[in-house]
Residue, then its C-alpha position, 0 to 999 in steps of 0.5 A: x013171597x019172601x023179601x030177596x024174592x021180591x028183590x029177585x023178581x024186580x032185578x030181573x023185570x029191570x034187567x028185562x027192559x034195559x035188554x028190550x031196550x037195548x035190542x029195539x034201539x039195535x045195540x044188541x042181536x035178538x040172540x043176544x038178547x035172548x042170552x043175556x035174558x036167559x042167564x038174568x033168570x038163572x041168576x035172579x030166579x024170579x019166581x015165575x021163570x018158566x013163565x018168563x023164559x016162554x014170554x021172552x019169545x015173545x017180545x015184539x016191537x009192538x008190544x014196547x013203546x019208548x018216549 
């Protein structure tokens, strides 16, 4: 994995958690959530998207725990 893939990758995990945050504290609609998501992996590419994009279905409450 190249250097600016590395950096893709990480923008885009980044991006990821403040989005889960955002829709578990109720500032954002889970279609939001998945808008917003799905344009991240267009603009960041992360090397395993296709992987991402089914993963980001998944998200649940359950799964993310905030202090």
């Amino acid at each position: 994995m190249s250097k600016d893939q590395m950096q893709n990758e990480i923008r885009y995990q980044l991006s990821k958690e403040l989005l889960i945050r955002m829709l578990f504290r109720n500032l954002i609609t889970e279609e939001e959530y998945h808008q917003m998501n799905s344009l991240n992996l267009q603009t960041f590419q992360p090397a395993e998207a296709k992987l991402h994009e089914k993963n980001s279905r998944c998200v649940t409450e359950k799964q993310v725990s905030f202090a």
